[in-house]
CHARMM-style PDB file with segment names, atoms N, HN, CA, C and O in Angstrom:
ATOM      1  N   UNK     1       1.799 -25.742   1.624  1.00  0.00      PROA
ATOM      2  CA  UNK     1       2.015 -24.575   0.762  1.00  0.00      PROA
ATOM      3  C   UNK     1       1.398 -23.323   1.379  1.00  0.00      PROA
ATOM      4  O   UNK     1       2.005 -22.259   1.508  1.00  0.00      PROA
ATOM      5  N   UNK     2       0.058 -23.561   1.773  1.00  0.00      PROA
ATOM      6  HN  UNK     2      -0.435 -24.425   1.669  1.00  0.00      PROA
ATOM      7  CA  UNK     2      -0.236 -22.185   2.513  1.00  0.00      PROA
ATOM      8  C   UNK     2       0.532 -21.680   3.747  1.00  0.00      PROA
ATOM      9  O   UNK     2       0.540 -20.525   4.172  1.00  0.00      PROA
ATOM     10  N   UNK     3       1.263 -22.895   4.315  1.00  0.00      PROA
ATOM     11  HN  UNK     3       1.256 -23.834   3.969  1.00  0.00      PROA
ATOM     12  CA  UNK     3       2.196 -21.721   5.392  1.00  0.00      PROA
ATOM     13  C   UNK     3       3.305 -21.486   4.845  1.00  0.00      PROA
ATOM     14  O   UNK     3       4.296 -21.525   5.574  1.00  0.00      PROA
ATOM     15  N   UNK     4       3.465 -21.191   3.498  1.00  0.00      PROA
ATOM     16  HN  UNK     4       2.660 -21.159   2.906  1.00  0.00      PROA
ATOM     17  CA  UNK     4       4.537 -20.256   2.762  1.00  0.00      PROA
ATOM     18  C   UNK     4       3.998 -19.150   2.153  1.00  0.00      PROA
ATOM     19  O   UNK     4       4.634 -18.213   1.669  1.00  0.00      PROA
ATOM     20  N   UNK     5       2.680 -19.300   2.197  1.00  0.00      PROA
ATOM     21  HN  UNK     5       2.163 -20.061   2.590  1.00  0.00      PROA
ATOM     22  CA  UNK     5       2.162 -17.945   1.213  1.00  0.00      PROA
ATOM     23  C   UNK     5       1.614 -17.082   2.031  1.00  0.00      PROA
ATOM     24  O   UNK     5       1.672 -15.903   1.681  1.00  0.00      PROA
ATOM     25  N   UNK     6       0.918 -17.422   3.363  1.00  0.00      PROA
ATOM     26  HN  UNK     6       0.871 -18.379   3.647  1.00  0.00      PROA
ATOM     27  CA  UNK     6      -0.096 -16.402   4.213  1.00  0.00      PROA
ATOM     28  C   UNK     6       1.109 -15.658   4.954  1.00  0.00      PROA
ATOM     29  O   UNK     6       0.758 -14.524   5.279  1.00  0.00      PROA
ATOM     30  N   UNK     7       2.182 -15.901   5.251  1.00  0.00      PROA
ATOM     31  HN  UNK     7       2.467 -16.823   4.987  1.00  0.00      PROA
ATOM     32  CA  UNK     7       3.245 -15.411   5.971  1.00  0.00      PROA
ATOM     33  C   UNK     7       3.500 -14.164   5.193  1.00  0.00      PROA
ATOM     34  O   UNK     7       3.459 -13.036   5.684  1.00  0.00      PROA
ATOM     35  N   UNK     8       3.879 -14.558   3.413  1.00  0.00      PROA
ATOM     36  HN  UNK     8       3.912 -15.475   3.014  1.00  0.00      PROA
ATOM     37  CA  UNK     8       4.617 -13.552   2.499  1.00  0.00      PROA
ATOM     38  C   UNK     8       3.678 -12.659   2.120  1.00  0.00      PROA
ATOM     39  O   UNK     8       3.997 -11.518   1.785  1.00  0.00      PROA
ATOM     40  N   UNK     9       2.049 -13.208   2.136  1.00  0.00      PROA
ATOM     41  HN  UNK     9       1.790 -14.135   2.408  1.00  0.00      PROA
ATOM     42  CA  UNK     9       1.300 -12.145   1.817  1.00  0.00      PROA
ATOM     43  C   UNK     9       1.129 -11.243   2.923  1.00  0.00      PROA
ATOM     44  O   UNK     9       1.189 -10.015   2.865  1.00  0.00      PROA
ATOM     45  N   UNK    10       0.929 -11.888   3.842  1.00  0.00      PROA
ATOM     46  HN  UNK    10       0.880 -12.886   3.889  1.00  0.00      PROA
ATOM     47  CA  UNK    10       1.085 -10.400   5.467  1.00  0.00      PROA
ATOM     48  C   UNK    10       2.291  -9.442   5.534  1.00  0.00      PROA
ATOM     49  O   UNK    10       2.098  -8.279   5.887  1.00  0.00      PROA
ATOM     50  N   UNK    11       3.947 -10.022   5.103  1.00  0.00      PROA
ATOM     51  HN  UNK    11       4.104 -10.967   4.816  1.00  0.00      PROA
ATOM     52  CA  UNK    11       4.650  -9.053   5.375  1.00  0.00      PROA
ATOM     53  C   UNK    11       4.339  -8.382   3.917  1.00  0.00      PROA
ATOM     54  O   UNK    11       4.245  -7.169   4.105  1.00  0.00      PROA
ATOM     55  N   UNK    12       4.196  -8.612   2.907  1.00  0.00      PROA
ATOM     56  HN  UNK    12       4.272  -9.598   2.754  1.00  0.00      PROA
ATOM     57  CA  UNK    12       3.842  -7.665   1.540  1.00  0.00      PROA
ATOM     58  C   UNK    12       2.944  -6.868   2.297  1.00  0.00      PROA
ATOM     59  O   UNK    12       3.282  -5.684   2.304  1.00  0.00      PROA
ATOM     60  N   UNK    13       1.995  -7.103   2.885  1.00  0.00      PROA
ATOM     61  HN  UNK    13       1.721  -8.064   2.880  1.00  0.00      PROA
ATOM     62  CA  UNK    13       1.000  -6.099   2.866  1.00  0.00      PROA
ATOM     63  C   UNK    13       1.129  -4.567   3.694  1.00  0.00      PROA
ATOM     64  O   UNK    13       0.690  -3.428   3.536  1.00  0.00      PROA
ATOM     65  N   UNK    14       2.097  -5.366   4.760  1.00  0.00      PROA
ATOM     66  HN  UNK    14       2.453  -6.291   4.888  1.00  0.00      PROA
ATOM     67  CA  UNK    14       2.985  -4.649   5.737  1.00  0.00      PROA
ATOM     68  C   UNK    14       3.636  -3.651   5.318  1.00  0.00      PROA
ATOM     69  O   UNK    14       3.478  -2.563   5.871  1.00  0.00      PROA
ATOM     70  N   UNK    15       4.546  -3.807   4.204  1.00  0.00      PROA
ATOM     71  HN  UNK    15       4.674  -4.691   3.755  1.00  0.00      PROA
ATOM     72  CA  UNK    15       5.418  -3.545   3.429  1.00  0.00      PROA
ATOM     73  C   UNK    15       4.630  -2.020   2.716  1.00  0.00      PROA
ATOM     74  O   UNK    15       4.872  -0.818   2.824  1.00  0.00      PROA
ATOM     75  N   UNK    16       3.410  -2.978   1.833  1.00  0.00      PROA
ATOM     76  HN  UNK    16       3.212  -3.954   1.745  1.00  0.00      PROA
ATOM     77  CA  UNK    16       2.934  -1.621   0.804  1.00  0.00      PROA
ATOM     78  C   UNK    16       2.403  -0.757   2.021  1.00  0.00      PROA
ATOM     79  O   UNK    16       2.938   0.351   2.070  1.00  0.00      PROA
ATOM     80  N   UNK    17       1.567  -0.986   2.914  1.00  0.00      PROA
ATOM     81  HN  UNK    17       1.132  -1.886   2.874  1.00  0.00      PROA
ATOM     82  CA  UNK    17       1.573  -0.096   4.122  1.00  0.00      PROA
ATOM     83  C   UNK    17       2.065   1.098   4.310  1.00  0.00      PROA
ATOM     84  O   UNK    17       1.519   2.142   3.953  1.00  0.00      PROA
ATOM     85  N   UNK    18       3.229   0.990   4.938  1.00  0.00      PROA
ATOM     86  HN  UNK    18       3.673   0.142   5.228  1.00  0.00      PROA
ATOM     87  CA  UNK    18       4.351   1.375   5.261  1.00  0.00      PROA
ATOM     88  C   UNK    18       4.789   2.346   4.444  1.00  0.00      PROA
ATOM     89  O   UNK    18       4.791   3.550   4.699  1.00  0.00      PROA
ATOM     90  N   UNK    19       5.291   1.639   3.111  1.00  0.00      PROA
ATOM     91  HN  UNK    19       5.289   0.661   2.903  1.00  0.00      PROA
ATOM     92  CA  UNK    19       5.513   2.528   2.123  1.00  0.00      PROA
ATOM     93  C   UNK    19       4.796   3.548   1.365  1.00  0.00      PROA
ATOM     94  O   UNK    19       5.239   4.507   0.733  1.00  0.00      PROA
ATOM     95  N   UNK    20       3.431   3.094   1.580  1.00  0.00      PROA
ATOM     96  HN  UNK    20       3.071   2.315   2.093  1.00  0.00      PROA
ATOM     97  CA  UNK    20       2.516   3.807   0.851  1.00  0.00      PROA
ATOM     98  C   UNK    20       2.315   5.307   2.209  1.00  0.00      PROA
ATOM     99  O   UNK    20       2.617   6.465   1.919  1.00  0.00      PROA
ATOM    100  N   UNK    21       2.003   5.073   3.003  1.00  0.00      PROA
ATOM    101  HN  UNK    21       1.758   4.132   3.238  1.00  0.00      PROA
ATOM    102  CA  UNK    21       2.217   6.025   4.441  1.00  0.00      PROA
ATOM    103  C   UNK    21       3.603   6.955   4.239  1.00  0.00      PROA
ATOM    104  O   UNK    21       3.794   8.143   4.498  1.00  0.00      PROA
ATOM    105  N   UNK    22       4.401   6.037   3.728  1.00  0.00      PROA
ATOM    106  HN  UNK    22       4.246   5.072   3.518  1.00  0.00      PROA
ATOM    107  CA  UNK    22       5.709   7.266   4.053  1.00  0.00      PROA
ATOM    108  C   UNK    22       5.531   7.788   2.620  1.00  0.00      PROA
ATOM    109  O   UNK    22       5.666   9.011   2.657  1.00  0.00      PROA
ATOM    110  N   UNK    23       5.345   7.467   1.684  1.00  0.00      PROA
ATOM    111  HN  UNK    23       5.235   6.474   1.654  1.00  0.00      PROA
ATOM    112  CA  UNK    23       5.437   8.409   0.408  1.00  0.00      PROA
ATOM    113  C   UNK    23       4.135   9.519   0.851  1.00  0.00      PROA
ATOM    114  O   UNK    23       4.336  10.720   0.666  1.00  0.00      PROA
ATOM    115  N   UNK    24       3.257   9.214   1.240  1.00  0.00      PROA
ATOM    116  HN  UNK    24       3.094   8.239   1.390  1.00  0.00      PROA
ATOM    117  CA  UNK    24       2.301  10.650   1.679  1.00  0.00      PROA
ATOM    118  C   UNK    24       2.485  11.259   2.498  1.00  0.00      PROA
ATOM    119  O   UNK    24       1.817  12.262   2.748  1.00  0.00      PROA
ATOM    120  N   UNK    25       4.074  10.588   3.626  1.00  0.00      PROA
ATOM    121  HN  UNK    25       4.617   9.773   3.423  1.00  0.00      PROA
ATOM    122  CA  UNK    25       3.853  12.054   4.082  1.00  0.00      PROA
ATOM    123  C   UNK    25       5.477  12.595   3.621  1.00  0.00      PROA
ATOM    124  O   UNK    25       5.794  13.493   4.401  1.00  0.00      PROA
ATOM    125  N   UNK    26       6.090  12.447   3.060  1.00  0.00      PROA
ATOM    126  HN  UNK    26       5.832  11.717   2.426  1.00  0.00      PROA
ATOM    127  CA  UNK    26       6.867  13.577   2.228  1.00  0.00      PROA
ATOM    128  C   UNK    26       6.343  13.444   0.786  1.00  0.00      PROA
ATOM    129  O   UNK    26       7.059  13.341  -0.210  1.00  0.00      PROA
ATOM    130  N   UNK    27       4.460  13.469   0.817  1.00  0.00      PROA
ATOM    131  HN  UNK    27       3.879  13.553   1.626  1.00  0.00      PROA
ATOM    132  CA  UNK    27       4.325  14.486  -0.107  1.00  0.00      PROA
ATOM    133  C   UNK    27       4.706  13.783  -1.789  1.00  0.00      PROA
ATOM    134  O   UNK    27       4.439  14.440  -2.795  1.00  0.00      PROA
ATOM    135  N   UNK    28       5.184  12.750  -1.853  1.00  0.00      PROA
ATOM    136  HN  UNK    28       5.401  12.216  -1.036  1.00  0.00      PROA
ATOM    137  CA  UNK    28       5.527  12.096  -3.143  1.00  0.00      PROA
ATOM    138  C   UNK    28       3.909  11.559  -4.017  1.00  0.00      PROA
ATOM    139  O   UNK    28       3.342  12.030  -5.004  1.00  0.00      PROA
ATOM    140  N   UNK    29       3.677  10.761  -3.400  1.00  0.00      PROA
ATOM    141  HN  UNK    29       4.137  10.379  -2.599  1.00  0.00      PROA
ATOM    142  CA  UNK    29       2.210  10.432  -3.410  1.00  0.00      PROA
ATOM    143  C   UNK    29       1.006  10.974  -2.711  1.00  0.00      PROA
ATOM    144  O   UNK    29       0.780  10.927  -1.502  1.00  0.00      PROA
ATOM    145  N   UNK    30       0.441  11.373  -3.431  1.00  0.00      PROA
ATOM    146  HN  UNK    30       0.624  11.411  -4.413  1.00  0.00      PROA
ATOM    147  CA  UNK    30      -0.793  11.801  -2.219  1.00  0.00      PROA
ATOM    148  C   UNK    30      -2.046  11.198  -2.879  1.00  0.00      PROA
ATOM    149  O   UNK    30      -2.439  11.663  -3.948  1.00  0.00      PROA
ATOM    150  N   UNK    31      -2.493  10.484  -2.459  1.00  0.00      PROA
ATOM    151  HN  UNK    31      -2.173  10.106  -1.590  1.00  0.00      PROA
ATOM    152  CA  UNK    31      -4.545   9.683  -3.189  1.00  0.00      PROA
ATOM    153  C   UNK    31      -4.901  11.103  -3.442  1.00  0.00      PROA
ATOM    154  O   UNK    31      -4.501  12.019  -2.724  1.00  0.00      PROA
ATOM    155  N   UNK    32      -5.593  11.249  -4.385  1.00  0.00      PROA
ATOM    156  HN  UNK    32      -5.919  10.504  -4.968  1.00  0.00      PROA
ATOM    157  CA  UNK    32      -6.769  12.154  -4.911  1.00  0.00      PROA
ATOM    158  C   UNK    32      -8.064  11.270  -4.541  1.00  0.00      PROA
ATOM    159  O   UNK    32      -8.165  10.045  -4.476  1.00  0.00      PROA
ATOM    160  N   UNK    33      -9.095  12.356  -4.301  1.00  0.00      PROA
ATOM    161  HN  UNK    33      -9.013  13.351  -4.354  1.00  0.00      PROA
ATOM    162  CA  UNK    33     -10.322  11.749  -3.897  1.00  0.00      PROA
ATOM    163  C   UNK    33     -11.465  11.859  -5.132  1.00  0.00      PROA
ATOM    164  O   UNK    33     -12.532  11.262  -4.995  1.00  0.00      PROA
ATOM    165  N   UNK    34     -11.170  12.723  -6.456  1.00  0.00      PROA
ATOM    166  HN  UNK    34     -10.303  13.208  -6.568  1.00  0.00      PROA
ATOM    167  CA  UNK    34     -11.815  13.021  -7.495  1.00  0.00      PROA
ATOM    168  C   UNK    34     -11.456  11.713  -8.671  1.00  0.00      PROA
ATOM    169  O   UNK    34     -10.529  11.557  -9.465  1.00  0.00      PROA
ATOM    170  N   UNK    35     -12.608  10.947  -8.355  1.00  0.00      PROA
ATOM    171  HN  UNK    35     -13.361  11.074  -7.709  1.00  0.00      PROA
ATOM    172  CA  UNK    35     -12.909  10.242  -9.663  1.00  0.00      PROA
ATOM    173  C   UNK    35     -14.394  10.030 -10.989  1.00  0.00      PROA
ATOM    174  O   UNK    35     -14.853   9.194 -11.768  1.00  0.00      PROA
ATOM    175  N   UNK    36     -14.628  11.468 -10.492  1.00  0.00      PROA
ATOM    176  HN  UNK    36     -14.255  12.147  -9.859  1.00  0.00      PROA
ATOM    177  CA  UNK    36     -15.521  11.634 -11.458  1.00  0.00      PROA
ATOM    178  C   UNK    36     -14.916  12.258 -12.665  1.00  0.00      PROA
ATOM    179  O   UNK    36     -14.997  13.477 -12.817  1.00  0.00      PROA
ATOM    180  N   UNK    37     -14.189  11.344 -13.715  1.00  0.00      PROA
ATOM    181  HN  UNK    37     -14.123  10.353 -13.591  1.00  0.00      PROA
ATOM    182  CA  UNK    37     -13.996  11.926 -15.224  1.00  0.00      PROA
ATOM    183  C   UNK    37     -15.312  11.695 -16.291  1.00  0.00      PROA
ATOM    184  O   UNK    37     -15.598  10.893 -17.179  1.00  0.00      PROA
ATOM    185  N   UNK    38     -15.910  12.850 -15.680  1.00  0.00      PROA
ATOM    186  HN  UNK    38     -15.677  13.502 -14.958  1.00  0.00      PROA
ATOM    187  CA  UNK    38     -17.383  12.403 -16.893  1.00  0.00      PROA
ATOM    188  C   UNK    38     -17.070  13.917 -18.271  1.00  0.00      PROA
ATOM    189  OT1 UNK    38     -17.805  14.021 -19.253  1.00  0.00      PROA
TER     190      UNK     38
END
């Protein structure tokens, strides 16, 4: 079973990567660094 899951969790991770990189750079997503809501 684990050489069905460590495979799918590496390309997922690949994946959010990727995607998460291209939504910041056209600007869709961008992280904020402010998490002080006091």
């Amino acid at each position: 079973m684990t050489a069905v899951v460590v495979p799918f969790l590496y390309v997922g991770t690949l994946i959010s990567k990727y995607f998460a990189a291209l939504l910041e750079e056209h600007d869709i997503f961008v992280p904020e660094d402010d998490d002080d809501d006091d």
